[in-house]
N, C-alpha and C positions, 0 to 999 in steps of 0.2 A: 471490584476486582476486574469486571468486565471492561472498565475504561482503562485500568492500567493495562492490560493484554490489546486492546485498541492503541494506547500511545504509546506501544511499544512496540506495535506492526507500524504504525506512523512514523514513528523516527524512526526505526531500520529503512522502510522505505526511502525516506529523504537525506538517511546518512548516504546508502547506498550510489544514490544520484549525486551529493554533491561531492564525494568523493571521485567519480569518475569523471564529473565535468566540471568541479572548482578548477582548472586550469585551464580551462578554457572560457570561464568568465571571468579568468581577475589577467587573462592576457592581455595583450594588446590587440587582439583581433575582434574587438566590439562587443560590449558586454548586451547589446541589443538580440546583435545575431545569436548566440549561444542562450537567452533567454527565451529565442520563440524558438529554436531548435528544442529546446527543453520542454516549451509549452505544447508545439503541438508537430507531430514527424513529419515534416514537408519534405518536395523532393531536393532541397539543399544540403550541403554537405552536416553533417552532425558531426562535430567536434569528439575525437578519441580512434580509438583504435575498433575494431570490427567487435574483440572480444568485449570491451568496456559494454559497449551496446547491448551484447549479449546476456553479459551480465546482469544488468540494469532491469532488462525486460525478462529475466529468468527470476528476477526477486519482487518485481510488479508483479506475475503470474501466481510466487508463491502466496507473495501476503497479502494477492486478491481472494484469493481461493480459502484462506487461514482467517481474515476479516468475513467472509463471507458464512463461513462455519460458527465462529463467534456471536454475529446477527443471527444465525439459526438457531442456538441456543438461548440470544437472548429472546428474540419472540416466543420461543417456549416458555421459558418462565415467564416473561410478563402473562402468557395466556394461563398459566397454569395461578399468579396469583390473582388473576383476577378472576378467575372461577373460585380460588379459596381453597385450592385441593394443592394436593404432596404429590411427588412424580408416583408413587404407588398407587396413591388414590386414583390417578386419571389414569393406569395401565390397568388397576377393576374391574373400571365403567364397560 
């Protein structure tokens, strides 16, 4: 369950992105350039409008923040089976 809620924050993530910038890598304006604009935020121009931008990094923040919650949860359980106890058992202790 935990992996499908992970590949499912993973591709909202990557739909998200290539929707905003698949037109500006299948343009004619260098599918190079739009791939390190994507990889990493230089001071170059970033292909799209101010709000695509926005967008993009309003839904990295979410389904940082929503994957991160997820890993919390799961380090709980694995800690909780591998003590061998139920969430009741270790609120008890």
């Amino acid at each position: 369950m935990i992996l499908l809620v992970l590949g499912v924050v993973g591709v909202t993530y990557y739909a998200v992105v290539l929707t905003n910038y698949a037109p500006a890598l299948f343009s004619g304006g260098g599918i190079l350039d739009a791939l390190i604009a994507l990889a990493v935020l230089t001071d170059g121009e970033i292909p799209g409008t101010p709000g695509t931008l926005a967008t993009t990094s309003l839904a990295f923040v979410f389904n940082l923040a929503f994957a991160l919650s997820v890993l919390g949860f799961l380090i709980m359980h694995i800690s909780l089976v591998a003590g061998n106890t139920t969430t009741i058992e270790a609120y008890e202790k």
